[in-house]
C-alpha positions in Angstrom: -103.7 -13.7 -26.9 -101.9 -16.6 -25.2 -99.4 -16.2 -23.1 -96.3 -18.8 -22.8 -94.0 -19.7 -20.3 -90.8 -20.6 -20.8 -88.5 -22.7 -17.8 -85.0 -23.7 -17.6 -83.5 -21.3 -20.0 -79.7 -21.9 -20.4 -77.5 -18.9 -18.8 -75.6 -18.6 -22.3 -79.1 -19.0 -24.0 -80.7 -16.2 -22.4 -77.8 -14.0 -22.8 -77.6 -14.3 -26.3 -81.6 -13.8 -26.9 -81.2 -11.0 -24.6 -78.3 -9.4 -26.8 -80.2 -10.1 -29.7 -83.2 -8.6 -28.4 -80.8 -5.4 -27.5 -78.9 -5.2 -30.9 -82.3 -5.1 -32.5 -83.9 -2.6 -30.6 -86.8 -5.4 -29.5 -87.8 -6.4 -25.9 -86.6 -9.7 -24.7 -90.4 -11.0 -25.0 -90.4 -9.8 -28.8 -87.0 -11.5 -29.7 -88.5 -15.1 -28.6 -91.7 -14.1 -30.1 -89.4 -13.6 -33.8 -86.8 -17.0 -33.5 -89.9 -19.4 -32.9 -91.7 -17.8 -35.9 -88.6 -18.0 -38.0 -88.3 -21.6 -36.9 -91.7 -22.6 -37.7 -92.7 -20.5 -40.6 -89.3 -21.2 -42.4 -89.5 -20.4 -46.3 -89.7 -23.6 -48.2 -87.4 -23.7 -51.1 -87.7 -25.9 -54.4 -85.6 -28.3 -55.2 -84.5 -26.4 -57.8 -83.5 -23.3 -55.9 -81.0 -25.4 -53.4 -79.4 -27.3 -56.8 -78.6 -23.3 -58.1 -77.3 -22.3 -54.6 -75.2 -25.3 -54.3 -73.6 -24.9 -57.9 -72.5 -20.9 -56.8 -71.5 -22.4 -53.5 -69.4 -24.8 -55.1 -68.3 -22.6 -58.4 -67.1 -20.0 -55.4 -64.9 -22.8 -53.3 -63.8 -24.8 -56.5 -60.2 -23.2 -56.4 -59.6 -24.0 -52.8 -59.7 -28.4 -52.8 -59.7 -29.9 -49.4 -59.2 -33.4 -48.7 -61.4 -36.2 -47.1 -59.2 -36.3 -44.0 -58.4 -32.1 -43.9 -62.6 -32.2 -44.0 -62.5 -34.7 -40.8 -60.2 -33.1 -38.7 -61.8 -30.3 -39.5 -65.4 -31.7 -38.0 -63.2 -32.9 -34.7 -62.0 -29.9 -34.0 -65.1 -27.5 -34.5 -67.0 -30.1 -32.2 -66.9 -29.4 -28.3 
């Protein structure tokens, strides 16, 4: 099997694979090994399927209207 090496890691990175990797009972190796193949082997949905999840999404938040500018300040501050 090959074997990969991973360099400059982020501090905060690491620490949250490594909590991850604790919360789930997996070793730190096995963790990695799950994230890159949920990255690459990501489900595919149909167009179709995103259209129905959007109409819930937006059936759900229909009572609570925000604004164009409410929205941008919003982005601002959630951005470091």
């Amino acid at each position: 099997m090959p074997t990969l090496t991973i360099k400059n890691i982020p501090k905060d990175l690491y620490a949250q694979l490594k909590r991850h990797a604790e919360i789930n009972r997996r070793s730190l190796n096995s963790e990695v090994i799950l994230c890159i193949e949920r990255a690459i082997r990501s489900r595919k949905m149909s167009p179709e399927v995103y259209l129905v999840r959007a109409r819930r999404l937006r059936a759900k938040t229909a009572q609570y209207p925000i604004s164009d500018e409410e929205f941008n300040v919003a982005k601002r501050e959630g951005r470091p």
